[in-house]
Each structure stands twice: as C-alpha cells, then as structure tokens.
PASEBA-1860 file (N, C-alpha, C; in nm, 3 decimals):
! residues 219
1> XXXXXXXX> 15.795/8.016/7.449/15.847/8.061/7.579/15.989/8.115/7.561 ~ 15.994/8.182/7.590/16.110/8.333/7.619/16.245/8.265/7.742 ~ 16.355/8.227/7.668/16.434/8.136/7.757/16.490/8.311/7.826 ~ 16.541/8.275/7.977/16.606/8.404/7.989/16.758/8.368/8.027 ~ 16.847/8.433/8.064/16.973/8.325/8.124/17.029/8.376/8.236 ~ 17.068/8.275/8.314/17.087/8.242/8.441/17.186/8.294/8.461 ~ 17.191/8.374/8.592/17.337/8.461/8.642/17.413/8.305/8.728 ~ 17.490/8.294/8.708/17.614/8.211/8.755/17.631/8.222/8.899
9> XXXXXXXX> 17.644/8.195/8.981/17.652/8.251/9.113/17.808/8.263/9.129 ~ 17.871/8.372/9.188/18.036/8.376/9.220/18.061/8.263/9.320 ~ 18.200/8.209/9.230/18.241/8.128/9.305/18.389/8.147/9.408 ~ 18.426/8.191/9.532/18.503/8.243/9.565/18.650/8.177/9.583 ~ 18.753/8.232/9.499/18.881/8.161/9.485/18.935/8.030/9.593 ~ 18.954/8.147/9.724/19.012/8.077/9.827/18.887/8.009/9.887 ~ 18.806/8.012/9.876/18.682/7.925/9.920/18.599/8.027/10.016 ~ 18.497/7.972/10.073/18.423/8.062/10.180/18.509/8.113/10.305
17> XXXXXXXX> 18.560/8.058/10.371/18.618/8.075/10.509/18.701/8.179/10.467 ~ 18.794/8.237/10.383/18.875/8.324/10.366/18.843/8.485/10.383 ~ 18.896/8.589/10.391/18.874/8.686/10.419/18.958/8.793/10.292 ~ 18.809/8.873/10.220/18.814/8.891/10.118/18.776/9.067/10.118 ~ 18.795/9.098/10.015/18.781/9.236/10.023/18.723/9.293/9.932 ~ 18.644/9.350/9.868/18.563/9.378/9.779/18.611/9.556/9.709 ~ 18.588/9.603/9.599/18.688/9.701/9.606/18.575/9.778/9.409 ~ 18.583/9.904/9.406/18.496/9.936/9.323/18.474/10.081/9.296
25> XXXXXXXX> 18.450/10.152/9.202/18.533/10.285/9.201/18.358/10.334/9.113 ~ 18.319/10.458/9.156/18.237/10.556/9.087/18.339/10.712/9.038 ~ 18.259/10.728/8.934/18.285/10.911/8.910/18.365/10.904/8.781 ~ 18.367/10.798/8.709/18.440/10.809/8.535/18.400/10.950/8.492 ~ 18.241/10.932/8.465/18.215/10.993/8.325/18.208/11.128/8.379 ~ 18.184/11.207/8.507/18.174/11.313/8.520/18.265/11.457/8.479 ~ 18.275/11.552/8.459/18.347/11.644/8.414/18.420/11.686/8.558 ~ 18.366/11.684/8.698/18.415/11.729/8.777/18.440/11.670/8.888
33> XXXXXXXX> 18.510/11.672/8.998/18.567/11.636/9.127/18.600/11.512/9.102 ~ 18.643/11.425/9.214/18.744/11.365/9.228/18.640/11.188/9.203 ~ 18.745/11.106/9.080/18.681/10.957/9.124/18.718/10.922/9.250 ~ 18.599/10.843/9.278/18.613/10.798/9.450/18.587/10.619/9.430 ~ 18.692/10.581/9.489/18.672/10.434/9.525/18.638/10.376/9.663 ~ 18.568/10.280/9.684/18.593/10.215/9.804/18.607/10.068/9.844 ~ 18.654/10.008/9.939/18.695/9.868/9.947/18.597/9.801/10.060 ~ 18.542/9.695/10.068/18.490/9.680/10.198/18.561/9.570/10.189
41> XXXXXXXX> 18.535/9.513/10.340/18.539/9.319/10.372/18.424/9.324/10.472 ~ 18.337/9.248/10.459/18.198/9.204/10.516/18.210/9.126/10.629 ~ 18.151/9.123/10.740/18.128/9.022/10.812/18.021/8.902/10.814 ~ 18.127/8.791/10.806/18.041/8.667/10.778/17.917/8.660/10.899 ~ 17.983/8.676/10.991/17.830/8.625/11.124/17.795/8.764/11.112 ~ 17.765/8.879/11.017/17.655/8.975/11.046/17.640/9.006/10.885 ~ 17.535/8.964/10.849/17.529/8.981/10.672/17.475/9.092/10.653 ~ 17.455/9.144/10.544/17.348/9.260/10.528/17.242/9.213/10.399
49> XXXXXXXX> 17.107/9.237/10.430/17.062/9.217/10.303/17.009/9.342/10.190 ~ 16.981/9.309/10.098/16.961/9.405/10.021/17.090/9.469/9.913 ~ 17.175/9.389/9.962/17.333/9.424/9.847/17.313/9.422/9.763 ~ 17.376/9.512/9.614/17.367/9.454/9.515/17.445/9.643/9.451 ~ 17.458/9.643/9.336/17.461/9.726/9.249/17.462/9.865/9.265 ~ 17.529/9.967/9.323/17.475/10.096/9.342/17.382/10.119/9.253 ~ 17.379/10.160/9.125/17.282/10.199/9.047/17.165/10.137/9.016 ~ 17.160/10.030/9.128/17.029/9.931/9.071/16.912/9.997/9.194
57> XXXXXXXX> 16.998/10.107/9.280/16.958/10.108/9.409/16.868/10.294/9.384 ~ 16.777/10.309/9.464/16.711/10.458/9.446/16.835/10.536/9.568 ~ 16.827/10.656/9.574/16.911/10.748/9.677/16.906/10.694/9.782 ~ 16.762/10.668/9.855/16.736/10.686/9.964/16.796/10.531/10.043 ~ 16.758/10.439/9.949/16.798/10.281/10.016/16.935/10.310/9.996 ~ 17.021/10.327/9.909/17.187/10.390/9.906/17.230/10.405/10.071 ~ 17.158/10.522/10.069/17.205/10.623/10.195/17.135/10.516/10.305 ~ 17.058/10.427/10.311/17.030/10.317/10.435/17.142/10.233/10.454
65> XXXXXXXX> 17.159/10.163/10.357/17.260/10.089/10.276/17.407/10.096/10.337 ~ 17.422/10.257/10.325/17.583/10.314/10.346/17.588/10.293/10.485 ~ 17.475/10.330/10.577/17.503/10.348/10.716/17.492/10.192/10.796 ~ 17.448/10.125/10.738/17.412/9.970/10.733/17.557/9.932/10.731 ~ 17.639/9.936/10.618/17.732/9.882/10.599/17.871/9.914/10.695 ~ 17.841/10.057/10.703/17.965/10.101/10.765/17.935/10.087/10.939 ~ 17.855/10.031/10.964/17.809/9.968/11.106/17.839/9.835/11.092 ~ 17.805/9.736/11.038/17.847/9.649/11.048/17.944/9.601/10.945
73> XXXXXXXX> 18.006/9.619/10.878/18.122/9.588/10.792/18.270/9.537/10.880 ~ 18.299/9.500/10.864/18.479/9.442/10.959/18.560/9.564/10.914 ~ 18.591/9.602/10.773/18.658/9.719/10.749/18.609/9.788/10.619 ~ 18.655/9.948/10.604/18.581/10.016/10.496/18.687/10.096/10.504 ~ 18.755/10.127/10.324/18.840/10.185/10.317/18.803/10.301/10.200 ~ 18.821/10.395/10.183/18.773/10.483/10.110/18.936/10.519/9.987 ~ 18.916/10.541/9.898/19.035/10.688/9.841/18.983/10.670/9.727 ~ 19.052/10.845/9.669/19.023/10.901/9.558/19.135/10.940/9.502
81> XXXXXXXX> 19.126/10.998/9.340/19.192/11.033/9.246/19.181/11.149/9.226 ~ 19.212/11.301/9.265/19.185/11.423/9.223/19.194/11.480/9.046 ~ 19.085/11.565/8.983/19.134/11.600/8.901/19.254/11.593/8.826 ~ 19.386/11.697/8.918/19.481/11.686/8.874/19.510/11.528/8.810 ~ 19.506/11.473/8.871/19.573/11.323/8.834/19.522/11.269/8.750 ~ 19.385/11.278/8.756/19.280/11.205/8.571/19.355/11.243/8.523 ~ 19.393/11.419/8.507/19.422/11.441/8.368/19.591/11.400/8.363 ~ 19.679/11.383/8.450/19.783/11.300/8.428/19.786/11.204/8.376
89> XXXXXXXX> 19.701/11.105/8.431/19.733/10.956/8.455/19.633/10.859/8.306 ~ 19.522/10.948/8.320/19.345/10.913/8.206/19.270/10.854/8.348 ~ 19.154/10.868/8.283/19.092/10.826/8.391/19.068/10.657/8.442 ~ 19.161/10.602/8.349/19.147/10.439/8.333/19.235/10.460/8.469 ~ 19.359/10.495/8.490/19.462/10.484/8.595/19.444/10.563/8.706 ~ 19.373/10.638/8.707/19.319/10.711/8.811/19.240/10.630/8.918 ~ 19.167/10.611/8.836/19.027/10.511/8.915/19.154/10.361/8.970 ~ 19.222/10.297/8.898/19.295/10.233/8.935/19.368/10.255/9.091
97> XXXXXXXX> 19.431/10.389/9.067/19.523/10.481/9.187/19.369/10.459/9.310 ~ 19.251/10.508/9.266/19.190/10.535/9.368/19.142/10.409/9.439 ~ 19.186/10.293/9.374/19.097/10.178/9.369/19.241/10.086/9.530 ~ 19.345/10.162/9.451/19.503/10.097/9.544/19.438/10.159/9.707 ~ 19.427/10.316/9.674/19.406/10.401/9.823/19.311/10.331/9.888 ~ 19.199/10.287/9.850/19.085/10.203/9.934/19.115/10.094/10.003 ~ 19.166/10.048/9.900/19.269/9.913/10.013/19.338/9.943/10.087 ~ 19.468/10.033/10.075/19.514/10.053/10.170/19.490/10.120/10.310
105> XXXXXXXX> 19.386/10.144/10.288/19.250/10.201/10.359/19.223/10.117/10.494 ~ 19.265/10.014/10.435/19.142/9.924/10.510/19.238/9.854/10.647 ~ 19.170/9.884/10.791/19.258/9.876/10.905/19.281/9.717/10.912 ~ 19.207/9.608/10.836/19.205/9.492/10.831/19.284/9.446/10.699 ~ 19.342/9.349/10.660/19.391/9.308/10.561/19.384/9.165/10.495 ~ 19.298/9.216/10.387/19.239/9.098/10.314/19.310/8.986/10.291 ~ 19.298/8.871/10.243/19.368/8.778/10.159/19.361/8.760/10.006 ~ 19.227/8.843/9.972/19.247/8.872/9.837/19.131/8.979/9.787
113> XXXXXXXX> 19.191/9.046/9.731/19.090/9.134/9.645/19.001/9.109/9.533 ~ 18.866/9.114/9.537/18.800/9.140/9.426/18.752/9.256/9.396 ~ 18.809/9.291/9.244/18.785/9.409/9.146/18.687/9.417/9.080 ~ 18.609/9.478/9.064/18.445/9.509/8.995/18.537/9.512/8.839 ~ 18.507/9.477/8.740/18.553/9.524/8.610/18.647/9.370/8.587 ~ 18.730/9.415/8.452/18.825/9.330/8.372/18.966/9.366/8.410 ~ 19.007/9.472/8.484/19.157/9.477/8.493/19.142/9.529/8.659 ~ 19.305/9.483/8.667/19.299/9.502/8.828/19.428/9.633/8.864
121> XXXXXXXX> 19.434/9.682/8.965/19.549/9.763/8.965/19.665/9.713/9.024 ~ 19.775/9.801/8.990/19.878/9.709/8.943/19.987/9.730/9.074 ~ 19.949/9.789/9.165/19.994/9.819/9.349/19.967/9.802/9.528 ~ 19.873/9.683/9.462/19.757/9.618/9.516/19.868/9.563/9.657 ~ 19.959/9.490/9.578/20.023/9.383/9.719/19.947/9.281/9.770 ~ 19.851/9.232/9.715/19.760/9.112/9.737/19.691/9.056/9.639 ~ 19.672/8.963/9.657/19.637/8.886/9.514/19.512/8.951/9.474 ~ 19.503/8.963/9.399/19.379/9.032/9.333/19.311/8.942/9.219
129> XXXXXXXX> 19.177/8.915/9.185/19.094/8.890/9.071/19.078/8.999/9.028 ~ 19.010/9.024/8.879/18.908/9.083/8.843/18.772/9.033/8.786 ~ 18.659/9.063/8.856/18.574/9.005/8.810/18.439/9.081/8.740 ~ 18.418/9.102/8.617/18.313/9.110/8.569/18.182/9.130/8.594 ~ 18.136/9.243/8.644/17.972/9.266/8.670/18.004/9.255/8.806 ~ 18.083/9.239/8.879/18.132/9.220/8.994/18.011/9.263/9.118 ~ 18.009/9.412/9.076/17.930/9.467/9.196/17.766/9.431/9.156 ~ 17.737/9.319/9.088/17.588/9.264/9.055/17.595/9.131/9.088
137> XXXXXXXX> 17.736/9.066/9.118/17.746/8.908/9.152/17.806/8.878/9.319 ~ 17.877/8.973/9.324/17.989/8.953/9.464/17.951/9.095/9.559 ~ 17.875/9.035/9.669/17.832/9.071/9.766/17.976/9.189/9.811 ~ 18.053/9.114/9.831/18.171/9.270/9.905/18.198/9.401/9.818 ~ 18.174/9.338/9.645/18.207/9.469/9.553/18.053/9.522/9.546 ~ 17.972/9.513/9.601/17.838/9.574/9.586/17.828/9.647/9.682 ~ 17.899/9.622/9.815/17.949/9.729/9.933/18.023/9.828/9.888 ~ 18.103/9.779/9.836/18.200/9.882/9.795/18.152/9.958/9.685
145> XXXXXXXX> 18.088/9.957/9.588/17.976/10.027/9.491/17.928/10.113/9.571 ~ 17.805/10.060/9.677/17.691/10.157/9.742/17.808/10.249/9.842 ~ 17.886/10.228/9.897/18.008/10.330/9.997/18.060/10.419/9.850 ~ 18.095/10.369/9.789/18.171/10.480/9.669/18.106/10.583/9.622 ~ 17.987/10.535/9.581/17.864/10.612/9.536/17.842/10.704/9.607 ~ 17.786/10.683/9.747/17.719/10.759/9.848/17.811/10.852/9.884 ~ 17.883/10.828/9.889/18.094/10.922/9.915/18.083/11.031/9.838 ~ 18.108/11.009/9.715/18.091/11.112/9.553/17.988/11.172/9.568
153> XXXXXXXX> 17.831/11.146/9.572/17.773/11.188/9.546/17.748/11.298/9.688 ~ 17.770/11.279/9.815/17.812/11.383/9.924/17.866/11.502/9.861 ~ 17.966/11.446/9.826/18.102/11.577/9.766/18.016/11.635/9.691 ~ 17.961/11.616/9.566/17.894/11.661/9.466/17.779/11.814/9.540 ~ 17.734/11.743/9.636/17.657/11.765/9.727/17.712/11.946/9.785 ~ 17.781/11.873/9.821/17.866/12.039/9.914/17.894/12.099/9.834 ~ 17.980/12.069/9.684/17.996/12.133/9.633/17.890/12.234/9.532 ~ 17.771/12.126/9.572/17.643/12.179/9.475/17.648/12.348/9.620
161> XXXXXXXX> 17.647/12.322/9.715/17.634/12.383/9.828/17.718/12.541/9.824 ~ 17.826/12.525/9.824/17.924/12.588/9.752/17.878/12.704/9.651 ~ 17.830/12.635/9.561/17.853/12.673/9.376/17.695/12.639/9.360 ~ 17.614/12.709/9.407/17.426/12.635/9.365/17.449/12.663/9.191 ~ 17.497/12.786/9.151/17.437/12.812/9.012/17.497/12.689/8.912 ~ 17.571/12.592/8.954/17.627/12.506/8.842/17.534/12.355/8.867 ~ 17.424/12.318/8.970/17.353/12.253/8.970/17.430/12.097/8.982 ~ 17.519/12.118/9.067/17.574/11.993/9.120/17.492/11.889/9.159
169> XXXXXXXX> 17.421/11.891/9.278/17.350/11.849/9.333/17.251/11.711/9.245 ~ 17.217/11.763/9.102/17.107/11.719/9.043/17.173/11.613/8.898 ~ 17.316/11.711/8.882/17.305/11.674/8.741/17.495/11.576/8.793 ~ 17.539/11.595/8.923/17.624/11.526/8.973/17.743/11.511/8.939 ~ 17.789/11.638/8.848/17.935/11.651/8.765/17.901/11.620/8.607 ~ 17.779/11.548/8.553/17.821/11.477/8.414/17.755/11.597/8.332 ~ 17.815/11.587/8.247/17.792/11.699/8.094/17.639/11.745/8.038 ~ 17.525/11.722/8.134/17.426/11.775/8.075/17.441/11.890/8.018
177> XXXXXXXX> 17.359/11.943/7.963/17.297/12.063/7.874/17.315/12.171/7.977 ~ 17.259/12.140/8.102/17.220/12.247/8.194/17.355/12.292/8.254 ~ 17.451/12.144/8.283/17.530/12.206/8.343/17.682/12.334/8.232 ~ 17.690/12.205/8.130/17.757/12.275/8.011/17.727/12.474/8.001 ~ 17.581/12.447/8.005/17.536/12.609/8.020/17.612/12.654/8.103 ~ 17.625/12.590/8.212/17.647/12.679/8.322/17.777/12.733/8.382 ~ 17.889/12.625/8.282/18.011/12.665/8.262/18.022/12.761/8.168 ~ 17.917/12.761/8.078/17.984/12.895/8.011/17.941/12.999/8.055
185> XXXXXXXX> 17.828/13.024/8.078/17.773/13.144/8.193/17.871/13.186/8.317 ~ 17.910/13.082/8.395/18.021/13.122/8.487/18.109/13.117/8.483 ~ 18.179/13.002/8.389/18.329/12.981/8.406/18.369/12.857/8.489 ~ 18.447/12.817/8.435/18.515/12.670/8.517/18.603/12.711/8.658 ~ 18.563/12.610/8.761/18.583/12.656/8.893/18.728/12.556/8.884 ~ 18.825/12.674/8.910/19.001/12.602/8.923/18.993/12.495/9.003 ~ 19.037/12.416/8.956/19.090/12.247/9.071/18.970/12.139/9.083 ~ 18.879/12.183/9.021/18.740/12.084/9.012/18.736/12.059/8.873
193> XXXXXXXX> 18.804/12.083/8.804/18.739/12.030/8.642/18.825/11.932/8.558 ~ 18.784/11.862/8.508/18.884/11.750/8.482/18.933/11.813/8.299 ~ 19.046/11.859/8.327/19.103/11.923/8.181/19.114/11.864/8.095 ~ 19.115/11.724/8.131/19.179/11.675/7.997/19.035/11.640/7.946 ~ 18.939/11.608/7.959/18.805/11.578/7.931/18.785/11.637/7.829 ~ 18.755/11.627/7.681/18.717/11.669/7.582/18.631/11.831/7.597 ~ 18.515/11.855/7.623/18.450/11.945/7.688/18.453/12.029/7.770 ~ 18.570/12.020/7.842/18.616/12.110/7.945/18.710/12.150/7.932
201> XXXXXXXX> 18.820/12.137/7.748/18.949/12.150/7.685/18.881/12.227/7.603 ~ 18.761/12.211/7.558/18.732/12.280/7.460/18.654/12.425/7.498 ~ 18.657/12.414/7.660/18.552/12.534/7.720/18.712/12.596/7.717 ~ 18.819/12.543/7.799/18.943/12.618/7.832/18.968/12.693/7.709 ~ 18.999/12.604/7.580/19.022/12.706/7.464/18.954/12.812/7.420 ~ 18.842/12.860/7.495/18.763/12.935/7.436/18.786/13.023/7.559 ~ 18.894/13.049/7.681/18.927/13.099/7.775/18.842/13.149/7.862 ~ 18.735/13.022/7.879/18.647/13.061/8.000/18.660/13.015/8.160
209> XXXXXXXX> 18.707/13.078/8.237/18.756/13.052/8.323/18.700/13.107/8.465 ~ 18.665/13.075/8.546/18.602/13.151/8.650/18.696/13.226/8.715 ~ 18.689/13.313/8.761/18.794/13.384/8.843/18.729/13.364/8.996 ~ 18.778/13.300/9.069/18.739/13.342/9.226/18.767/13.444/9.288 ~ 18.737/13.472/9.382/18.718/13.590/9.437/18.815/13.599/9.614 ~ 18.942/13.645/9.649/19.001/13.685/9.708/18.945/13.717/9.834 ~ 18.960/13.674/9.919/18.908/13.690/10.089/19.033/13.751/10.137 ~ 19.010/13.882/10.180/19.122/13.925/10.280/19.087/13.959/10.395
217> XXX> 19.152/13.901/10.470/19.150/13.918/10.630/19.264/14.059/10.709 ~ 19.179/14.138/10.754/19.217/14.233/10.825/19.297/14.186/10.973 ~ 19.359/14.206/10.985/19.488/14.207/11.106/19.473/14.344/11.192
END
C-alpha cells in the first residue's frame, strides 16, 4: 500500500476571530502586459465553497468563482506592475510592488497578511507571513489567486481584441512557438513587452519592432 501524505491544515497566526487578508500575484512567466496581484479578506458568516488554487480551477468555474467572490468578499483589492517596471525592478520585485498595491487596495484593513510564496514584500505596513503553497492551503490566498487570474487573463483578452494576429487570447502572453512567430512577423507592440525578458531582448536586437500607426484627427 502506497502511503500518500497529508496536507497539514493552515493554522492561522492570530487565531480564527482575527481579520486577515489573503494576497497573491499571477503573470511571472509571460512576455507581455502587466503582473497583476490581488488581495482579498473573506467573510466569516458568508463562506464560499469551492476555493482553492487558480490553476487547479477550468476558465469557466474561475470566472463563477470571481463573481462569487467579489459579491460576497468584505474587501478586494486589485494592483499591478507594468512592463516598464519588471524590467526595472525583475520580476521578483515587481510582483512584490504589485502584491503592496492590492493591499493597499483594500477599503478594509487587515490585521495581517498572508503571502502565497516564501518572501513577503517589504511595504506592506502590516504584519505579514509568508506562506508556502499558500493559495492550495489558505482559503483568502486562493481568493486572491482566482481574482488575480481572472483580472490578467481579461487584459490578455482585450488585448487579444486589439492585436488578434499575436493570439493573446489563447496562448496568454507566454513564449509559445506561435506567439514568438508572431512577434517576428509583426513586431513587438511598444509598452506591452517585457524587455528585459531574455526573448524579447533578443527579438529587440535583431530590431524588430512594430511601428504603430498614427491617428489624426481633423479639426
């Protein structure tokens, strides 16, 4: 017999009664638009079931999920990290930056933050954990997962809307084959591409660049 091992259940610092905030960032690995974080704090007398993991989740329960939450949630704070700033900051501190904006987001104010991951950011102003697998153990960072997700992948969305020939929509910013093609076929769209990204330094050096196209308005 096949032992398997037991997830630990989170145990919450300040205890149950406290008011906590859950906090969790999508959009690392992609080449384009902005990481998006978000923060929730849950309401104890209105639970939601079905939490857990953005990526454990199909589109469609996501998008139930999101509207679920942001109906009954106490507060939901959103922010992001633009391009520009990955490539300032790396994308370790970015996601960090975007991870501060969500909190401060939030019209309610926690007593402590929990961070999906091993490090916490460093502008928080409230005590913060970090906890490990977070958004698979702790119900508020699994809110904040499925809101982050559903956020990004919108944007992705419009911008697929925007720009159809670069196949946003499907392939969601990350470096497939198809999309790689499709930067070199068109050219990298100014203010959406994350420069410092290996692949998108190495498209720049080869001076492929999209040129947009000038709207003038008659007076």
């Amino acid at each position: 017999m096949v032992k398997t091992k037991e997830t630990v259940p989170f145990v919450y610092p300040l205890g149950d009664k406290a008011v906590y905030a859950g906090t969790d960032e999508v959009g690392r690995g992609p080449l384009v638009g902005n990481v998006v974080a978000a923060a929730v704090i849950l309401d104890p007398d209105n639970p939601i079931e079905g939490l857990t993991d953005s990526k454990k989740l199909t589109e469609k329960k996501r998008d139930a999920l999101f509207d679920v939450i942001m109906e009954k949630a106490l507060a939901v704070g959103i922010g992001e990290a633009t391009p520009a700033e990955i490539d300032k900051l790396n994308i370790l501190w970015a996601s960090m930056l975007a991870m501060e904006r969500a909190v401060a987001a939030l019209k309610t104010e926690p007593e402590m933050v929990l961070v999906d991951g091993n490090k916490i950011p460093r502008n928080l102003g409230i005590p913060a954990i970090a906890v490990v697998k977070g958004d698979m153990l702790v119900k508020e960072i699994s809110a904040a997962s499925i809101i982050a997700k559903v956020t990004r992948d919108r944007q992705l969305i419009e911008l697929d809307r925007r720009y159809p020939e670069y196949g946003f929509a499907s392939h969601k910013g990350y470096p497939t084959a198809a999309h790689l093609q499709a930067i070199k076929e068109f050219g990298l769209i100014p203010n959406q591409y994350r420069c410092s990204y290996r692949p998108v330094r190495e498209i720049l050096e080869q001076g492929i660049v999209r040129v947009e196209e000038e709207i003038f308005t008659l007076s």
